[in-house]
N, C-alpha and C positions, 0 to 999 in steps of 0.2 A: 212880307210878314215878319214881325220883330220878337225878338225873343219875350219881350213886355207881353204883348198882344197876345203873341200863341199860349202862355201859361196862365194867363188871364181868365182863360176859357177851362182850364181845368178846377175838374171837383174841389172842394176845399182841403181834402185830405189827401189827394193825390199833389196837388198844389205845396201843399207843405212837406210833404216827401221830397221833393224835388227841392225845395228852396233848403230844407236843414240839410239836405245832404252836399249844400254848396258845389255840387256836380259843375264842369266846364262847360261854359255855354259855346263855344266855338275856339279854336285857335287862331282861325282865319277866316275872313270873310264869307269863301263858301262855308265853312265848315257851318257857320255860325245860323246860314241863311237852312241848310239843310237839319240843324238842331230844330230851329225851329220850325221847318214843316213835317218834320215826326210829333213833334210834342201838339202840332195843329190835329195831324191824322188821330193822335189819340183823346186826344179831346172832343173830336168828333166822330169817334169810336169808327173810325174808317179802317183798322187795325185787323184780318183775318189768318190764322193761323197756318191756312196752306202756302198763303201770299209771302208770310213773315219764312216758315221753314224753306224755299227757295232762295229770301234775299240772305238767310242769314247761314247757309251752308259754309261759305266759305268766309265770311267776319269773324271777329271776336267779338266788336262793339258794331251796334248801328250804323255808327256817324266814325269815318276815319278810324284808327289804331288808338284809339284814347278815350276813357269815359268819358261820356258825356251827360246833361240832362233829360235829353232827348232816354237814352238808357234807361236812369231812374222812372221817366215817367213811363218807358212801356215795360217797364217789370213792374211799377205801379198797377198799372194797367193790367198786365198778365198774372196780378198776385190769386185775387179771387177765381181763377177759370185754374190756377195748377194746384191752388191748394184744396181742390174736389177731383180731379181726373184721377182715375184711376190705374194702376201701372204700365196696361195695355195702351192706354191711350197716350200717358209719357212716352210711350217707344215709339210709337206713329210719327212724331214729328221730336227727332232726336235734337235737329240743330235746337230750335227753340227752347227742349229741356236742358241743354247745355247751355245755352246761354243762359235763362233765366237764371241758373245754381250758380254759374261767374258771375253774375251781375247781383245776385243776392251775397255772395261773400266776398264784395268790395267793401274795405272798413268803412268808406264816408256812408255806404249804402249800408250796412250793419249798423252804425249808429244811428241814423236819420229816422231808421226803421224800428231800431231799439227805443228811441224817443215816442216815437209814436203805437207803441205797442196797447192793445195787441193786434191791430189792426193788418200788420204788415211782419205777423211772427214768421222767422224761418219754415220753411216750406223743405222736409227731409226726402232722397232719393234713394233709391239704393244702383245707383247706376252700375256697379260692377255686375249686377243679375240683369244688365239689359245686355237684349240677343245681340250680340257684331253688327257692324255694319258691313255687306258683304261689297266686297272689293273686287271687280273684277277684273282680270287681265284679259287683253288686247290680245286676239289671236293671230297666228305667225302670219307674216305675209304670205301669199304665191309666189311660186316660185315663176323669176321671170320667163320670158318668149325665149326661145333662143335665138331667134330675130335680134331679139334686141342686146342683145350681150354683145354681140359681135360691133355695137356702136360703144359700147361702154367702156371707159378708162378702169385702171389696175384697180380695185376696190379699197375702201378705206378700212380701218379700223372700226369705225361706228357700223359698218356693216354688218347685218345679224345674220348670221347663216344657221342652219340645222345643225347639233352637234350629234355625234353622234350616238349619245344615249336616247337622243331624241327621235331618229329616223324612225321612218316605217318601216315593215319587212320589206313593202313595195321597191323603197328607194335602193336599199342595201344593193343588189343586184346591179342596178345600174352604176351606184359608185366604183364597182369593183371591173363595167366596162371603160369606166372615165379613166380607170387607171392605167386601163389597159393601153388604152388612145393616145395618152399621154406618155409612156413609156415607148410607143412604136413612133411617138413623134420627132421625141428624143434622138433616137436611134435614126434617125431619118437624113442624115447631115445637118442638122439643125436648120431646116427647111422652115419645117411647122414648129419651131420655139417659139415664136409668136404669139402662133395663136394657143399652145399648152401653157401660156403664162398665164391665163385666163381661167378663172374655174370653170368645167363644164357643167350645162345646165342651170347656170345664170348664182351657184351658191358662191356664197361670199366669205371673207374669211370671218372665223367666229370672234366676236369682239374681245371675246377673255382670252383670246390668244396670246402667248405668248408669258415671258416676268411678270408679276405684280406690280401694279405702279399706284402708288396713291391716287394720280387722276381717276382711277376707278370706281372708286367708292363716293358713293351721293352723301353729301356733307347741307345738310342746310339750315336757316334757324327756323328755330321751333319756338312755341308759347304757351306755358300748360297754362289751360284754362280750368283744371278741375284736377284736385289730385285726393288719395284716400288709400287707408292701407289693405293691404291684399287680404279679404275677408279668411282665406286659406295659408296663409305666410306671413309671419311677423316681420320678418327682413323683408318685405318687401312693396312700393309702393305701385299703385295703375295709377296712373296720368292721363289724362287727354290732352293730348298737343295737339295746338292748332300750326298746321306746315304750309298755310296757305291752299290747301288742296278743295277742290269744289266737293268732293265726300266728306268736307267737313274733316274735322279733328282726328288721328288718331289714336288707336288704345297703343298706351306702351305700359312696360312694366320694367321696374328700375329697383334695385336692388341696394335700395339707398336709405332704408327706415334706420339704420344703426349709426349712421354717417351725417345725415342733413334733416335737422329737424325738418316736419310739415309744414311749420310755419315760412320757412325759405323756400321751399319747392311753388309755393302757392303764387301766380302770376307771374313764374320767373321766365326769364326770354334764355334759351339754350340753345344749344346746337345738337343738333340731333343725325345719325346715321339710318339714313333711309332705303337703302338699297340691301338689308339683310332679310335674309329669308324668313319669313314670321316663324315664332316660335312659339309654343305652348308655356306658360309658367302657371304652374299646378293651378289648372285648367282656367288660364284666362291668356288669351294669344296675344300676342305681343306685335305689333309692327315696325316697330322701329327701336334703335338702342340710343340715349342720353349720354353725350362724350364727357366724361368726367375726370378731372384730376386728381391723383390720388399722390402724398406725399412722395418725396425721397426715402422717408423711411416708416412706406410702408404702410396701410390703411388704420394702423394706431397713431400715426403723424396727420390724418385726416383726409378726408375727402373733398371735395369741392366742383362744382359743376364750371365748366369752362363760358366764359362770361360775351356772348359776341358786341363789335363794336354800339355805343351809343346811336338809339333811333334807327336798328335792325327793325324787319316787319317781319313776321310765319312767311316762310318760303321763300327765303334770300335765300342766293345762291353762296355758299361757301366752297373757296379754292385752295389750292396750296401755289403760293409763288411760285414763277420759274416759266419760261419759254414751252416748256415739255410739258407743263400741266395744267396752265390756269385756264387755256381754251379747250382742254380736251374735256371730249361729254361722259361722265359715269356711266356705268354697268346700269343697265333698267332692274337686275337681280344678279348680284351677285354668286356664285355657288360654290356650296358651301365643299363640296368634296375638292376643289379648285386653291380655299385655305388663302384666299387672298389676302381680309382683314388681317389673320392671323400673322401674316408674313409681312406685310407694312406697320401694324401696330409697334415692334419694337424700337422705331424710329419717332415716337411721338414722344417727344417731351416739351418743358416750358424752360426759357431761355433765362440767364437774369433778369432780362427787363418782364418775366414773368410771359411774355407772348409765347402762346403755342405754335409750335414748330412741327414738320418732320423731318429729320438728319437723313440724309440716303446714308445709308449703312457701307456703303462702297467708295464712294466721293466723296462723304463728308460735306457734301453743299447742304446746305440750311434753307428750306423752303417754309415761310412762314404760315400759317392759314387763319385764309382772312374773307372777308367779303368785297365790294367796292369801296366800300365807308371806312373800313379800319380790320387791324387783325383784331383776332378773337385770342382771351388772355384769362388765365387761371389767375383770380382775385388773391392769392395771396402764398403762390408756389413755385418755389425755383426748384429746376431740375427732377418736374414731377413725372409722371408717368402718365400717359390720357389711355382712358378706352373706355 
């Protein structure tokens, strides 16, 4: 089926939606062959909303990382069914009203639409009053057999153990006989040093043990698809970044309305810090924080959002160069009494060639961060500051 063929079949005003909006009909063969069996599907209204909120959880577009036609014609498609639902039924199927709102304020699709008015007028949301998406976390593992400990090598880092704000009153008791066990081991002629090198009862050691190190912190790119100012704060804007994640987009909140007009926030590709503990900003939670460069002298010298390399996708991994950290895996949640970010952050600046860095504070070694593709680099800032 040819991209001719499949829009051939569209209504006549859906038809010219697609064609004024000069939309990409493919970049590559597949891409081009799967343009046009969407634009088939909506042409022959094969299109169901439950089907669509599953494929498009974790997309930005339809078709690949890049508008397409296919796009235009199923927000064609989906103009008349959003501009009647009512706002309970917006919330039922989030990815969908998220995408539609992105795919309605892309300019070629704004003009295409503008031309054709009023057939295809803006469709308004108030997405900051829609309920969270609730996010749940993965409950702790069991604790192993102690069968099986006894086969098991020294534990790594990535290993999660209970800390101990977390214990139960249960467990307490018994750590207080492990320690016992361990001290009479000691004391033993270093008989059983051995086996007291091993934690008892199969706990490992806690992964935020020890100094702060950058490898800790989840660094990755992000994509706002949707940004709008804080209906309760003037300084400040909600985003939804798409981070690659299958829950779809996250809410952030960025403190950036004084600094970066709206118009630059809208479809930009960022890097985002993933691993901080949500936070309330006057009453809209936050999941993530946008790493931004702020001048040498000072947020009256300007702000700027840190720019990852060309042809980043939501959910690339970002590292900081160096043997010691580009394989090591982040903190799943960093904590916050712990002061990690806080204690790395002073090391984050832009170099002259403007690429973000962090300097160890002790060494002096220069660890750049970056993705596979390239570092990520503050558009127009030496010697700034990130956070």
């Amino acid at each position: 089926m040819s991209y001719e063929s499949s829009i051939s079949k569209l209504p006549s005003s859906l038809k010219d939606l697609v064609v004024t909006s000069q939309a990409d009909v493919g970049k590559t063969e597949a891409d081009k062959a799967e343009v046009a069996q969407w634009i088939e599907k909506v042409a022959e209204g094969e299109v169901a909303l439950p089907d669509l909120e599953t494929q498009l959880v974790p997309r930005t577009y339809i078709v690949s990382n890049y508008l397409t036609a296919a796009d235009v014609a199923l927000y064609g498609a989906l103009h008349p069914v959003f501009s009647q639902l009512q706002p309970a039924q917006l919330y039922s199927t989030p990815a969908v009203t998220r995408y539609f709102d992105h795919i309605q304020t892309r300019p070629s699709v704004l003009a295409a639409a503008s031309a054709l008015s009023p057939e295809f007028s803006s469709v308004s949301f108030d997405l900051a009053s829609a309920p969270p998406i609730e996010r749940k976390v993965d409950p702790p593992k069991k604790k192993e057999k102690a069968a099986a400990v006894a086969e098991q090598v020294e534990p790594t880092a990535a290993s999660v153990a209970v800390s101990k704000e977390d214990k139960s009153p249960e467990d307490r008791p018994k750590e207080k006989k492990e320690k016992k066990k361990d001290a009479a081991a000691a004391d033993n002629g270093g008989k059983k040093k051995e086996k007291a090198s091993a934690p008892a009862g199969g706990k490992a050691v806690a992964e935020d043990a020890g100094e702060p190190v950058p490898s800790m912190i989840d660094l990755r790119i992000g994509h706002i698809v949707d940004v709008k100012k804080h209906p309760e704060a003037d300084s400040l804007y909600i985003e939804q970044i798409d981070l690659g994640e299958e829950t779809g987009p996250r809410t952030v909140v960025s403190g950036l309305v004084n600094y970066i007009p709206i118009e630059e926030m809208r479809d930009k590709y960022l890097v985002c810090i993933c691993n901080l503990k949500p936070a309330n900003m006057r009453g809209v939670k936050s999941f993530a924080m946008v790493l931004a460069a702020t001048s040498k002298d000072g947020k009256d010298g300007g702000v700027e959002l840190i720019k990852p390399p060309p042809g980043s996708k939501p959910g690339e991994r970002v590292y900081f160069e160096g043997p010691d950290y580009e394989n090591a895996q982040p903190l799943a949640q960093m904590n916050p009494k712990k002061k990690i970010f806080e204690t790395i952050q002073p090391g984050f600046t832009t170099l002259d060639t403007k690429e973000a860095v962090w300097i160890n504070p002790v060494t002096k070694s220069v660890h750049r961060i970056r993705t596979k593709d390239g570092v990520c680099v503050a558009p127009n800032f030496v010697g700034a500051s990130l956070s």
